[in-house]
N, C-alpha and C positions, 0 to 999 in steps of 0.2 A: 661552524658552530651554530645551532639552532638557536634562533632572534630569545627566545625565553630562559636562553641559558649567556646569553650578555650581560647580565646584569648581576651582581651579588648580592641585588637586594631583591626582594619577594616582588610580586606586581601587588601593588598598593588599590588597585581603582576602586571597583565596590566591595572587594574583599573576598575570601572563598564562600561564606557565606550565601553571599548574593550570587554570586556566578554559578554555584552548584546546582539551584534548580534550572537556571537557564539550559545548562550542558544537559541535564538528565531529559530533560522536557525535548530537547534537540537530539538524544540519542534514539527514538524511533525512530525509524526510516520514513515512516507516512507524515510525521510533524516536518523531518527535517525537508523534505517536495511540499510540502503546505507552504513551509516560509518560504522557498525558493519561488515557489507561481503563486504568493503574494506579493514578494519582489517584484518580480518581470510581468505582472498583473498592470494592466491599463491604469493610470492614476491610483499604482498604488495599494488599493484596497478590491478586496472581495467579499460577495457573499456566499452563502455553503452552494447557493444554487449556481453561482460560475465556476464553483469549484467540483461538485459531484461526476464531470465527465472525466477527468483528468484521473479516477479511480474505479475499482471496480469495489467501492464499495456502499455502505449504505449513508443517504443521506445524516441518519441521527449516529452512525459513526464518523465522519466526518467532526458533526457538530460536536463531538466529545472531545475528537484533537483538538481542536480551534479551541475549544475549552481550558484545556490542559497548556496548549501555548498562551492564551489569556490568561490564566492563574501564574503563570511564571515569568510574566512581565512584559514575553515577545512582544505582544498583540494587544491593538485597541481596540476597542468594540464600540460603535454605533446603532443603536435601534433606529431603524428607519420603514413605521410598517411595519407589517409582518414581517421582516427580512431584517437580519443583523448582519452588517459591514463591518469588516475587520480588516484592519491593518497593521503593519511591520512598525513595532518602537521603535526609530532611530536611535536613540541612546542605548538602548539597551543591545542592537546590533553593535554600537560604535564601542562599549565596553567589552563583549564578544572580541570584535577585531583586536583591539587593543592588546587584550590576554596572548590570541592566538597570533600577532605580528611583533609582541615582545614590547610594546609601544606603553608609558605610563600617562596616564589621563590625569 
C-alpha cells in the first residue's frame, strides 16, 4: 500500500494550501534540475551564473525560474554584489518529503 494511503487521516503539515504552489512551481522540468544542482551544488547555494552552463538556455530565463522557485518558498535569496545567491529551504523541502513519504510533521 502506498505510505499516503496508511493513514485515514489527511496529512495535516502546512495544509493543501501551502503545499500547492510548492508542487506546481516543482512541476517544470527546468525548476524541478534547478532544485536538484542547487542540492548537490557546493555549500549548498548558487548563483545564475554557476548555474547557466547546466542549460541551454538564457541567463535572464534562468533568472525567472529561480524567481518562481523564490515566490513559492523553495529558495532563499541573498544579494551579494551584483550577483544573487540562492539556496534550497530546508523546511519547505522536509514538508515536500513528509507529503511524498506519508510522514506527519
Amino acid at each position: 500500500m502506498p505510505p499516503w494511503r496508511q493513514s485515514s487521516t489527511p496529512f495535516v503539515g502546512i495544509g493543501g494550501r501551502g503545499i500547492a504552489p510548492l508542487l506546481k512551481a516543482l512541476g517544470d522540468p527546468v525548476r524541478l534540475r534547478l532544485m536538484s544542482l542547487m542540492a548537490s551544488h557546493e555549500g549548498g547555494e548558487a548563483c545564475v551564473c554557476d548555474l547557466n552552463d547546466a542549460f541551454e538556455l538564457s541567463q535572464p530565463t534562468i533568472s525567472h525560474h529561480l524567481k518562481v522557485l523564490h515566490e513559492a518558498g523553495l529558495l532563499e535569496r541573498e544579494k551579494r554584489g551584483v550577483w544573487v545567491y540562492y539556496s534550497a529551504r530546508t523546511d519547505a523541502l522536509k514538508d515536500l518529503a513528509a507529503l511524498i513519504g506519508g510522514q506527519r510533521r
